[in-house]
N, C-alpha and C positions, 0 to 999 in steps of 0.2 A: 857342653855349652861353653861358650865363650865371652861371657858378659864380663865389660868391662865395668862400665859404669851404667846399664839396663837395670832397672829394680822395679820389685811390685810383681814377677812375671807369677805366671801357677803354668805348672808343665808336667803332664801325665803320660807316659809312652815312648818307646823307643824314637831316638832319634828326633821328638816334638822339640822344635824350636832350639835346633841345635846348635845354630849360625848364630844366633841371638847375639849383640853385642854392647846397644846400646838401647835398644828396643824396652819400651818401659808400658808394663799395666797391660801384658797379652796372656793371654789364656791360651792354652794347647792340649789338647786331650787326643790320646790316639797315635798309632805309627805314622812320623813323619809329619805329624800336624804340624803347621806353619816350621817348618822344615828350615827353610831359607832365608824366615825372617832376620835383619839383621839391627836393623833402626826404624822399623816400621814400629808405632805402636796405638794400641786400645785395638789390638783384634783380636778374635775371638775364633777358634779354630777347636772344633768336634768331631772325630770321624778321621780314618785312616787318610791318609795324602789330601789334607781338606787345607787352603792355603798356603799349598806347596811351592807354588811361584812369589809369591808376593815377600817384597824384600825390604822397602824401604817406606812405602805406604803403611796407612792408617786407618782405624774405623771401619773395616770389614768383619763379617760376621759369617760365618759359614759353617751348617751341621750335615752330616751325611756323607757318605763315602766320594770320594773325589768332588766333593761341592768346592768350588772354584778353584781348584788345583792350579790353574793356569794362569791363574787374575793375580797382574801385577799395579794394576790401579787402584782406588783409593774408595770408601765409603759406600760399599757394596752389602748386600744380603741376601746369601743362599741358603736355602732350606730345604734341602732333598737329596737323595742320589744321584749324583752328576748333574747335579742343579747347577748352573752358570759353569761345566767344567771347562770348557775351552776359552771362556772368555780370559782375555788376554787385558789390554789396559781401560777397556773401560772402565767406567765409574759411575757411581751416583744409577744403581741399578737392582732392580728386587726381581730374584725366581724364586718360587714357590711350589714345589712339586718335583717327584720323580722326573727326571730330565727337563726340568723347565729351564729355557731360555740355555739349551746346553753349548750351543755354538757349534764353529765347523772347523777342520783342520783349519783353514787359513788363519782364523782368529779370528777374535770379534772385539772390535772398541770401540763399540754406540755404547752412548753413554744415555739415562735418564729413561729406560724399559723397563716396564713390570710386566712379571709373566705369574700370571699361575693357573695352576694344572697341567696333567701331564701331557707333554713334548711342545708346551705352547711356547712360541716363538723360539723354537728351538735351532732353529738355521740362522739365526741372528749373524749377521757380522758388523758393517758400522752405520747402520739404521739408529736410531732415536728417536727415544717421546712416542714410543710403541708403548699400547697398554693392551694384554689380553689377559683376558680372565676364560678359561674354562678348556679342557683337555681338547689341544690339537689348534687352538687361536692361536691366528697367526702366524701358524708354524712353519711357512716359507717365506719368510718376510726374509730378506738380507739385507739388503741396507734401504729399504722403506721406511718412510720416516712418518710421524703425527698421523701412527693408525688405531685406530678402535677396534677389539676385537672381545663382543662379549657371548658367550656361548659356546657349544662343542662345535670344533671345526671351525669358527665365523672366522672368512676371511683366509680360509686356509689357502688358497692359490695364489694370494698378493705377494710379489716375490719382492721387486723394487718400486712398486705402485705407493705413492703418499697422501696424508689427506683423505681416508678413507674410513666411514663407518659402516662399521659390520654387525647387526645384532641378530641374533638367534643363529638355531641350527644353521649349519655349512650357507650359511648367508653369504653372499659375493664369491660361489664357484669358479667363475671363468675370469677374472682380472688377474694380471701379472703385473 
């Protein structure tokens, strides 16, 4: 660790919050949890390479193996295995579930998405103000923005479509 003037941290695990420098009031638990941090602080890192990217931001909360690894943005909350892992600087965003809301190689920086259940909204890139609730909602959304998606599957084919309500099983099959 390198803290210079950072205090208050708790840090469990090889390598957790190693970079640390000024960084004050983060938790780390696990190999390489919040790794990077260096002046970010009040986040909360659980689980092997769990806010691995995030360096200068605050207020994320992430449990579960690579749950937000990638998130260099601000006031986030993952909860799963590779829950939000590719998102990149979004913010202001909640997954909930084994791969919910996991992003795509490009990145993902929609900001203000909730996903939960598994692989919902998981092709996210900079769509916003997506809300799915329930395994496989919304799960080709990329940058569609203000969609509903409640139940298994609803809305699974909307890829850039916005403005859309989805309730029940695979409800709005054919839009993109």
């Amino acid at each position: 660790s390198n803290i210079t003037s950072g205090s208050e941290n708790t840090v469990v695990g090889q390598d957790s919050l190693e970079d640390v420098t000024e960084g004050q009031q983060n938790v780390a638990v696990g190999y390489k949890a919040g790794a990077n941090i260096t002046t970010g602080d009040y986040n909360v890192a659980i689980g092997a390479r769990v806010l691995q990217s995030v360096t200068t931001t605050g207020y994320n909360i992430a449990i579960g193996r690579a749950a937000a690894s990638s998130v260099t943005g601000g006031a986030n909350l993952a909860l799963g295995y590779n829950a939000m892992e590719k998102v990149t600087s979004g913010s202001y965003n909640v997954a909930l579930g084994f791969r919910a809301m996991e992003g795509t190689n490009n990145g993902t920086t929609g900001e203000y998405n909730f996903a939960t259940g598994y692989l919902s909204l998981s092709q996210i890139q900079n769509g916003g103000n997506n809300y799915a609730l329930g395994k496989s909602a919304l799960r080709k959304v990329t940058s569609g923005s203000h969609n509903l998606g409640i139940g298994e599957g609803a809305g699974i084919e909307i890829n850039t479509g916005s403005h859309n309500l989805n309730l029940g099983y695979g409800s709005c099959l054919l839009y993109t």
